[in-house]
DSSP file (Angstrom, degrees, kcal/mol; ACC not computed):
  #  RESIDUE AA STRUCTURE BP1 BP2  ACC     N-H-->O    O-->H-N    N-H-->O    O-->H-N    TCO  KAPPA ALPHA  PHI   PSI    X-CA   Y-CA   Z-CA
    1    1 A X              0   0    0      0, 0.0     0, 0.0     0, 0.0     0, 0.0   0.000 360.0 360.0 360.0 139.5  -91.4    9.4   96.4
    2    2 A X        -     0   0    0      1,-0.1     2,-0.4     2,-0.0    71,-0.2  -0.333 360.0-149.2 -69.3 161.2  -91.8    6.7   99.0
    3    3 A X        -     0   0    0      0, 0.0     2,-0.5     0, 0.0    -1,-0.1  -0.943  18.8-163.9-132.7 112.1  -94.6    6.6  101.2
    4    4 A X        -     0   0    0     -2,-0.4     2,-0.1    67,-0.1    57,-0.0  -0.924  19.5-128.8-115.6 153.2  -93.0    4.9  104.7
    5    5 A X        +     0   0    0     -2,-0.5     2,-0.1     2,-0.0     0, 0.0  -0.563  29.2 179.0 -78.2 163.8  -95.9    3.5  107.3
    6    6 A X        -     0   0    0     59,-0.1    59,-0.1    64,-0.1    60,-0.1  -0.631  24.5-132.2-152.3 101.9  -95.3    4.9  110.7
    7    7 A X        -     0   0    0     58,-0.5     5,-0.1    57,-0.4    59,-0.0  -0.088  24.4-113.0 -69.5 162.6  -98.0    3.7  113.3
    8    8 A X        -     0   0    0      3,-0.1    -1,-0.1     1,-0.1     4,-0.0  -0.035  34.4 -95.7 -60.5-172.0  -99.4    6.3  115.4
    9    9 A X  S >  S+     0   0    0      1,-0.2     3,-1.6     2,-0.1    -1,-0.1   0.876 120.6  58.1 -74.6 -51.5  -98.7    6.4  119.4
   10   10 A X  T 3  S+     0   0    0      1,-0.2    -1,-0.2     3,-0.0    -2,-0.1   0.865 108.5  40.4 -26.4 -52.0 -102.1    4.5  119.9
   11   11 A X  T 3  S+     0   0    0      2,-0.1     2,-0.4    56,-0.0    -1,-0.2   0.074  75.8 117.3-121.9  25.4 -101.4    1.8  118.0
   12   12 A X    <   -     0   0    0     -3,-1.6     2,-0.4    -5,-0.1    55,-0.1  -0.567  52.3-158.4 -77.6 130.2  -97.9    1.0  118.7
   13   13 A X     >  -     0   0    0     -2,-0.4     4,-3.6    53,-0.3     3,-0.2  -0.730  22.3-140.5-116.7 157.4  -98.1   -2.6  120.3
   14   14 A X  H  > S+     0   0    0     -2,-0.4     4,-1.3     1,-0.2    -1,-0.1   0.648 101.4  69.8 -97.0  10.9  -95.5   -4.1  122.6
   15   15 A X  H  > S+     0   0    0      2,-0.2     4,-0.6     3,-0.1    -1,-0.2   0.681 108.1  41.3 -68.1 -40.3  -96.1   -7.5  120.9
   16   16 A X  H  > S+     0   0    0     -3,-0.2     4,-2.2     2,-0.2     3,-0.3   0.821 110.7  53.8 -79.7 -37.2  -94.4   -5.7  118.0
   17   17 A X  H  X S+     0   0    0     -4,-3.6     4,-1.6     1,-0.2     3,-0.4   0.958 109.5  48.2 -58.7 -49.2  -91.8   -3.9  119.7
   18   18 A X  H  < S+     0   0    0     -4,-1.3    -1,-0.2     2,-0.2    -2,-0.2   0.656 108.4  53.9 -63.6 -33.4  -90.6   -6.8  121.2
   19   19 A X  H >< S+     0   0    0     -4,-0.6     3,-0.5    -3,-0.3    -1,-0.2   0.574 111.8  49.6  55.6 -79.2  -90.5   -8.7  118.1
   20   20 A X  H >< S+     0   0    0     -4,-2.2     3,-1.1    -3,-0.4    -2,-0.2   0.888 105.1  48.6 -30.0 -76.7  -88.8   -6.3  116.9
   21   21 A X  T 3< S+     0   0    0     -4,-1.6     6,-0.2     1,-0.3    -2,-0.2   0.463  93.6  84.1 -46.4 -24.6  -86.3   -5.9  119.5
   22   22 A X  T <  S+     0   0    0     -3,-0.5     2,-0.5     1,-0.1    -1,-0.3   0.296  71.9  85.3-101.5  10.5  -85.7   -9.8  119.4
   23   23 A X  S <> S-     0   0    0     -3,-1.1     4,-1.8     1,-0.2     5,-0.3  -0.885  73.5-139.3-130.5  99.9  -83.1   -9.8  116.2
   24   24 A X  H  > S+     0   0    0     -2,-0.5     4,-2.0     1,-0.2     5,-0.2   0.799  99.9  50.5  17.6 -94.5  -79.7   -9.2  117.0
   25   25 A X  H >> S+     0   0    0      2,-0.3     3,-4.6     1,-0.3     4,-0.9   0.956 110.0  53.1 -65.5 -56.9  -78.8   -7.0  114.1
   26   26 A X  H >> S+     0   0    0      1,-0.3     3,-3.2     2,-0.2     4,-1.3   0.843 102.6  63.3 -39.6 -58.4  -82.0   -4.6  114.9
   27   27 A X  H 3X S+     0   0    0     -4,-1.8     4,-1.4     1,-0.4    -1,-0.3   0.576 106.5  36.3 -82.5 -42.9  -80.6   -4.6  118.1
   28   28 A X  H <X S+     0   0    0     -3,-4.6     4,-0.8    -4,-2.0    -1,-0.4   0.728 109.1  63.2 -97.1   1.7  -77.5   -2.8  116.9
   29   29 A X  H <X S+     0   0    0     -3,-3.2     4,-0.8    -4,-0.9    -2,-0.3   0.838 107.7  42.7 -61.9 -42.8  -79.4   -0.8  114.5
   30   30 A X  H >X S+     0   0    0     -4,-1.3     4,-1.8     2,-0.2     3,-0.9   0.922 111.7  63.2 -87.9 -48.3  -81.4    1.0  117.7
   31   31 A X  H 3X S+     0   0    0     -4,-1.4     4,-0.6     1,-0.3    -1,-0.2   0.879 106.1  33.7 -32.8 -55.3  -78.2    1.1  119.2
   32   32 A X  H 3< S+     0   0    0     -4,-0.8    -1,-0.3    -5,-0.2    -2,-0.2   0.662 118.5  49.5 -88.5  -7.5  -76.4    3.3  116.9
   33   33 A X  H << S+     0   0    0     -3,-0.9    49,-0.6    -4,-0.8    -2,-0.2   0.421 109.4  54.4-130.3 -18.3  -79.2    5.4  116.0
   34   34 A X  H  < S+     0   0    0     -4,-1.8    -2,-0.2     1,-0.2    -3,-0.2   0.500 115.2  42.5 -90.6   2.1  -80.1    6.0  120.2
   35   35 A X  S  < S+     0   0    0     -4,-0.6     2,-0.4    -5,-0.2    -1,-0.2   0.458  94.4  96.6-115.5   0.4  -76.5    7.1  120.7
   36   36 A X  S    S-     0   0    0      1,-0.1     4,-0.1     2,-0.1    -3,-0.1  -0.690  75.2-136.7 -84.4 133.6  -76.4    9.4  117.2
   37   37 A X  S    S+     0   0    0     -2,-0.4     2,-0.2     2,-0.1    -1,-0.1   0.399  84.3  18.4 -51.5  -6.6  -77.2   13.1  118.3
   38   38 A X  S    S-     0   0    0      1,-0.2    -2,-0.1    -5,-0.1     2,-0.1  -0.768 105.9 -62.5-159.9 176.6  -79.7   13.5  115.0
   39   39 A X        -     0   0    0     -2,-0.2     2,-0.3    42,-0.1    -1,-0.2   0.075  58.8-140.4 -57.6 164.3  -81.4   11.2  112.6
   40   40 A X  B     -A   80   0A   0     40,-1.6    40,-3.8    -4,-0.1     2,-0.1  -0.989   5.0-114.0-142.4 140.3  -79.2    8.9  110.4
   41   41 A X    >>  -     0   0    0     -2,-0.3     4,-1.5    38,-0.2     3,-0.8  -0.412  33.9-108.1 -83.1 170.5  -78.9    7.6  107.2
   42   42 A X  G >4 S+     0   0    0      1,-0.3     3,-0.8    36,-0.3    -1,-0.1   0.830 117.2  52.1 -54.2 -40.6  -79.1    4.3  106.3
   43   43 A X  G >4 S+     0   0    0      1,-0.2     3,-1.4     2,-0.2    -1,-0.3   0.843 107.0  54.4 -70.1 -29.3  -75.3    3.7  105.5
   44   44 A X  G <4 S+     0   0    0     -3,-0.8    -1,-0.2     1,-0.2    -2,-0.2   0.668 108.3  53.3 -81.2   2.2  -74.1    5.3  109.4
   45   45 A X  G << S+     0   0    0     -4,-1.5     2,-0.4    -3,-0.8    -1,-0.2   0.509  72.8 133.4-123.7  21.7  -76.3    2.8  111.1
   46   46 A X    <   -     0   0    0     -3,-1.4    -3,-0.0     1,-0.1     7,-0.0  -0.475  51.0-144.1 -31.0  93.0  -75.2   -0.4  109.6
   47   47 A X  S    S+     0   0    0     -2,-0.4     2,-0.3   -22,-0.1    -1,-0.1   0.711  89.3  10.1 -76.7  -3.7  -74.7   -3.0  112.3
   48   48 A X  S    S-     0   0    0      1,-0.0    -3,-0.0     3,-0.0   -20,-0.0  -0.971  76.0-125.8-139.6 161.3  -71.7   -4.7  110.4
   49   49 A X  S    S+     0   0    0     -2,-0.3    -2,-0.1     1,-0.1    -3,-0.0   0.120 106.5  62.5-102.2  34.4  -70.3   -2.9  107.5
   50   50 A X  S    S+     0   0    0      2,-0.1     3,-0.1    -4,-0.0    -1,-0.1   0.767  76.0 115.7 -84.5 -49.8  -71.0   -6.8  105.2
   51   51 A X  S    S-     0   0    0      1,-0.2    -5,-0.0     2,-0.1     3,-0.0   0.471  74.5-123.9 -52.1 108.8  -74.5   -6.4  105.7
   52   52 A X     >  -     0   0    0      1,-0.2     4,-2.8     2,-0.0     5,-0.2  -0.232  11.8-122.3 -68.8 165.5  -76.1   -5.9  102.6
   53   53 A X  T  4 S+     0   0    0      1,-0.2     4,-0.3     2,-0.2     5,-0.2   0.850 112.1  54.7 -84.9  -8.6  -78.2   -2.8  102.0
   54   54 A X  T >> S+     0   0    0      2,-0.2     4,-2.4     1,-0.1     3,-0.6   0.994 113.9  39.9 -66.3 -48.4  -81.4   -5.1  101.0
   55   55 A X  H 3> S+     0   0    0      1,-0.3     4,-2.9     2,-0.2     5,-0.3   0.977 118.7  53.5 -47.7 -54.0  -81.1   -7.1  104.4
   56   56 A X  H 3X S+     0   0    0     -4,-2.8     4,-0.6     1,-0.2    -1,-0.3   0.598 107.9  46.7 -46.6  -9.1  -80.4   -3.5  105.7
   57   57 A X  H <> S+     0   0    0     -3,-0.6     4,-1.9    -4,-0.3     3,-0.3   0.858 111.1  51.0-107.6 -61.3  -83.5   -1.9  104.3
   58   58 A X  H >X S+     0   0    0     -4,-2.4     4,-1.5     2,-0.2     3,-1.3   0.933 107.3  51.1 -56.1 -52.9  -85.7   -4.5  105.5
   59   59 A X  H 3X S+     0   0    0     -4,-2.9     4,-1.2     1,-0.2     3,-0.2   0.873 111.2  52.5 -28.7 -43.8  -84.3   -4.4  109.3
   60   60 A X  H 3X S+     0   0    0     -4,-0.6     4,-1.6    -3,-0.3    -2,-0.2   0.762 109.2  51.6 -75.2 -31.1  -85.0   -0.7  109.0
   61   61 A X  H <X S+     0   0    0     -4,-1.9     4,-1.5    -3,-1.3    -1,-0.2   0.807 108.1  44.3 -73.7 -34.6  -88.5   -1.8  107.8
   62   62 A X  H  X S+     0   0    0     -4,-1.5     4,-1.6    -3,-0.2    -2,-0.2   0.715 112.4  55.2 -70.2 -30.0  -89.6   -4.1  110.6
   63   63 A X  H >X>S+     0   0    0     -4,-1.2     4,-1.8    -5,-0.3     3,-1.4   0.950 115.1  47.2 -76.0 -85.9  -88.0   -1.2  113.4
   64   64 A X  H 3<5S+     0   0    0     -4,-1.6   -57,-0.4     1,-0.2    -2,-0.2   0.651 108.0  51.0  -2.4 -68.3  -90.5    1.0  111.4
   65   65 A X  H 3<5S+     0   0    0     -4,-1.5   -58,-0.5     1,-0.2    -1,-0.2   0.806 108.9  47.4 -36.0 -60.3  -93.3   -1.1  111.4
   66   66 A X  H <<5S-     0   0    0     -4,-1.6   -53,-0.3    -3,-1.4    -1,-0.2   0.589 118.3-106.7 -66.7 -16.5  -93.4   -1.8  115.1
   67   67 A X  T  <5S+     0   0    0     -4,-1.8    -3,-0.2    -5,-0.2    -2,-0.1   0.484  88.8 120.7 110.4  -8.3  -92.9    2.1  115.8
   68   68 A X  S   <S+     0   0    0     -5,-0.5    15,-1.3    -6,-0.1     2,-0.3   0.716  73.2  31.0 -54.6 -43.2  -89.5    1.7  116.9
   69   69 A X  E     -B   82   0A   0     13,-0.2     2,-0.5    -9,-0.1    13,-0.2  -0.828  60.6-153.1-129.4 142.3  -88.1    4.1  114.1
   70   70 A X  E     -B   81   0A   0     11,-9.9    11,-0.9    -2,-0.3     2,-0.4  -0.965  22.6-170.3-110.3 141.3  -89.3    7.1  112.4
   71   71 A X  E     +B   80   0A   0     -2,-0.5     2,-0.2     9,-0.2     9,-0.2  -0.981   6.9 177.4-142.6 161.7  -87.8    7.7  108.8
   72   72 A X  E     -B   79   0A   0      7,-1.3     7,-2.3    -2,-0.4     2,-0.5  -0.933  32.8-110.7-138.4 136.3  -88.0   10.5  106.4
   73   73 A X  E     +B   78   0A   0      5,-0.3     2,-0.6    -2,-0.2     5,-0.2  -0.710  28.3 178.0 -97.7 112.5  -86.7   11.6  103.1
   74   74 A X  E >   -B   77   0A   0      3,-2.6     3,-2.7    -2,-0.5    -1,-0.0  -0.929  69.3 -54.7-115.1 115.1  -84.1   14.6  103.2
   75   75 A X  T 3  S-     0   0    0     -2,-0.6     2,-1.0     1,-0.2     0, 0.0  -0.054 125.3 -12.2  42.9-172.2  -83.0   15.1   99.5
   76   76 A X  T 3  S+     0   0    0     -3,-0.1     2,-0.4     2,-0.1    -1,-0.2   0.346 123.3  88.9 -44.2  -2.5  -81.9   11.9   98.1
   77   77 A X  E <   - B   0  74A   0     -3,-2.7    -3,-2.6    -2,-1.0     2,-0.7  -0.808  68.4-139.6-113.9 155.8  -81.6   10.2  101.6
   78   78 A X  E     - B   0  73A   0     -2,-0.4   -36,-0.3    -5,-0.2    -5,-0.3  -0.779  27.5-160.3-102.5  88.2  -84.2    8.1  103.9
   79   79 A X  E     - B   0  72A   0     -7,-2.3    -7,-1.3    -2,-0.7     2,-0.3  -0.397  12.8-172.9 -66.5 134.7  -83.1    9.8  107.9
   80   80 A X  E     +AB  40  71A   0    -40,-3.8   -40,-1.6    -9,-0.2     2,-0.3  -0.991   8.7 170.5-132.5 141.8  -84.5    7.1  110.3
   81   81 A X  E     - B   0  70A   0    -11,-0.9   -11,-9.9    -2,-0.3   -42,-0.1  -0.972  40.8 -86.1-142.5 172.6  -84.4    8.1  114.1
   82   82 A X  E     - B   0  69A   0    -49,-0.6   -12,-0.2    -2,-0.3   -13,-0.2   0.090  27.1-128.4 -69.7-161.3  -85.8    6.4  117.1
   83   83 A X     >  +     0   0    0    -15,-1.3     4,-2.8     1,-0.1     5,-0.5  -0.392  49.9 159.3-130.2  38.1  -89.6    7.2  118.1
   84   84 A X  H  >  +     0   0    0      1,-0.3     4,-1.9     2,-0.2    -1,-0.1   0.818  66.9  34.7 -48.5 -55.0  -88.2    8.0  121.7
   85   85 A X  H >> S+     0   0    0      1,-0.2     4,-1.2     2,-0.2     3,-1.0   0.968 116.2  53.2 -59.7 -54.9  -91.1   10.1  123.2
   86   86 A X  H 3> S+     0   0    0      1,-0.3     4,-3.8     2,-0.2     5,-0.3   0.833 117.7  40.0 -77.4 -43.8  -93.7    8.3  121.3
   87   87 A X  H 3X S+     0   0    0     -4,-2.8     4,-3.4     1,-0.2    -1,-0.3   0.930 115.5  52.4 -49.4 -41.2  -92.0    4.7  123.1
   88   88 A X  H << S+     0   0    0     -4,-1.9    -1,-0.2    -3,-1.0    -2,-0.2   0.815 108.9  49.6 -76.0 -38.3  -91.5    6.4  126.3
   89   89 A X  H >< S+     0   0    0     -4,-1.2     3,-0.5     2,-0.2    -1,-0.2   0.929 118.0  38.2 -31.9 -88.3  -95.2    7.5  126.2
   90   90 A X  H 3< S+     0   0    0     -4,-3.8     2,-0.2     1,-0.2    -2,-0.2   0.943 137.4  11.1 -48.2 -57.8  -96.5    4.1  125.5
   91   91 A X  T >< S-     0   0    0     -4,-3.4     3,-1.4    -5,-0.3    -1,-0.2  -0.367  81.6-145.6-121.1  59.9  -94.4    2.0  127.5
   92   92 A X  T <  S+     0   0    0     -3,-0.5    -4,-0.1    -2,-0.2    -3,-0.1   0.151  86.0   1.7 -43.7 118.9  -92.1    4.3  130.1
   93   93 A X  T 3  S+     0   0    0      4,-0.0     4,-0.3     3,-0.0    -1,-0.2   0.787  90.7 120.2  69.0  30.4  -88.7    2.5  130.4
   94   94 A X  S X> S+     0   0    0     -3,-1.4     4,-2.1     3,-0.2     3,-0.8   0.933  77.0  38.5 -82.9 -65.0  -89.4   -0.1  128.2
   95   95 A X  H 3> S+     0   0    0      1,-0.3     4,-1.0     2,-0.2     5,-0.2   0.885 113.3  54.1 -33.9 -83.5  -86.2    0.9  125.7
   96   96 A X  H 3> S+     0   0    0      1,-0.2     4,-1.6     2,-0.2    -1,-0.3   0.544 105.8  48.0 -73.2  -9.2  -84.4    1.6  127.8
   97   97 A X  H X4 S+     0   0    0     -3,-0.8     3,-0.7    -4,-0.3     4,-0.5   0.986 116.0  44.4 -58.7 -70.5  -84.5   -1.7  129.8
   98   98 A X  H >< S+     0   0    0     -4,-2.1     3,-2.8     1,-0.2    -2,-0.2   0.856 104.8  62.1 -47.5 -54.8  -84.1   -3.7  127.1
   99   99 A X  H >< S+     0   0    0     -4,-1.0     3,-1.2     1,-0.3    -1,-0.2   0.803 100.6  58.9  39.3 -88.1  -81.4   -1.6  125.7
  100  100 A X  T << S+     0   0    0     -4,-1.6    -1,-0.3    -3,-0.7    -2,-0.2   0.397  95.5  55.8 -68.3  -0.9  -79.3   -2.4  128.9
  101  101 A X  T <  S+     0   0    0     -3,-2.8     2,-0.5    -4,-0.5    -1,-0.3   0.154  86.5  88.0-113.3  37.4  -79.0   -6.3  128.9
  102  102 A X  S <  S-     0   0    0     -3,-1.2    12,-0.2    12,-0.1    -1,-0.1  -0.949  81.2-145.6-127.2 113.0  -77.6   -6.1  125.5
  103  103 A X        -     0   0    0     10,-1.0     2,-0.5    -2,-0.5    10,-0.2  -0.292  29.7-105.6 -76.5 165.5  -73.7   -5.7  126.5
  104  104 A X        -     0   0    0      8,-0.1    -1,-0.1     1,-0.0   -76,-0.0  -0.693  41.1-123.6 -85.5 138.8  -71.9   -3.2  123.6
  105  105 A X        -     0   0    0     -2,-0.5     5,-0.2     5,-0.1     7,-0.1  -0.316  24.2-113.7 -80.2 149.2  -69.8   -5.9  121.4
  106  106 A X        -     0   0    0      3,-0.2     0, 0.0     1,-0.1     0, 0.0  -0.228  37.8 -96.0 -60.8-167.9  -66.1   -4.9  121.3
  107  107 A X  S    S+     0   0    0      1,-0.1     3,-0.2     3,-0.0    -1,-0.1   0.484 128.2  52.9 -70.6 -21.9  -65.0   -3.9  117.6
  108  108 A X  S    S+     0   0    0      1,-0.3     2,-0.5     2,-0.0    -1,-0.1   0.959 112.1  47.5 -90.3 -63.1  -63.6   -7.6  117.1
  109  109 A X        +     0   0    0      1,-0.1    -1,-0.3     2,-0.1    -3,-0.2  -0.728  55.7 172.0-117.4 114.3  -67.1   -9.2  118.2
  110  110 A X        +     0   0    0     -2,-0.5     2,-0.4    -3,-0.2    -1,-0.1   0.167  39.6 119.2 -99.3  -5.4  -70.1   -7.9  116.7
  111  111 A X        -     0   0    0      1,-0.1     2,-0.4     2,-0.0    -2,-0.1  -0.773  54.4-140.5-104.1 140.8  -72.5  -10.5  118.1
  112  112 A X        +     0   0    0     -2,-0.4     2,-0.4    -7,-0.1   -88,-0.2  -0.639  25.0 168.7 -99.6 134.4  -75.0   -9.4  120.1
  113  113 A X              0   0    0     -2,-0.4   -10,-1.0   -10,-0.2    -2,-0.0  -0.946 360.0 360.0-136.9 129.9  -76.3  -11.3  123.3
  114  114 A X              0   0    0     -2,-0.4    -1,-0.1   -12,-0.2   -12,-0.1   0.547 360.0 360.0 -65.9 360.0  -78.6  -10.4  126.2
């Protein structure tokens, strides 16, 4: 079974979150997964549906990394949701500022720009 890192609340840095934060595609990944009522699996939080699932895996691994995301393995699937208290904790109103200069793309245009 996989073993995913998740740093603690301590040692979440905002050098990584930001980092993080800075890629487009994450961008709609944290997007879709702060507006899902639950955790998600990998396939409902694609930010285009070309996207291959390796690229996909790895976004989901750098959001991890930084602290952004927690995920967990429910039967044959990896649920990733966002770390919200843990963000909110470290850095109050950091998400959701950043968040907000990223307009939501129609359905024809999928690129993201602050």
């Amino acid at each position: 079974m996989a073993q995913f890192f998740h740093p603690s609340r301590e040692d979440l840095s905002l050098t990584a979150v930001l980092a993080a934060l800075g890629d487009p595609a994450r961008i709609g990944i944290m997007r879709k997964l702060m507006h899902a009522e639950c955790g998600q699996n990998c396939g409902s939080i694609a930010p285009c549906n070309d996207m291959p699932r390796s690229t996909l895996s790895n976004q989901l691994r750098i959001l991890r990394e930084a602290g952004l995301i927690r995920t967990h393995k429910q039967g044959v699937e990896n649920i990733n949701a966002v770390r919200t208290d843990d963000l909110e904790a470290r850095f109050p109103g950091l998400l959701d500022k950043i968040m907000s200069l990223y307009p939501i793309p129609s359905a024809d245009h999928e690129t993201l720009r602050p």
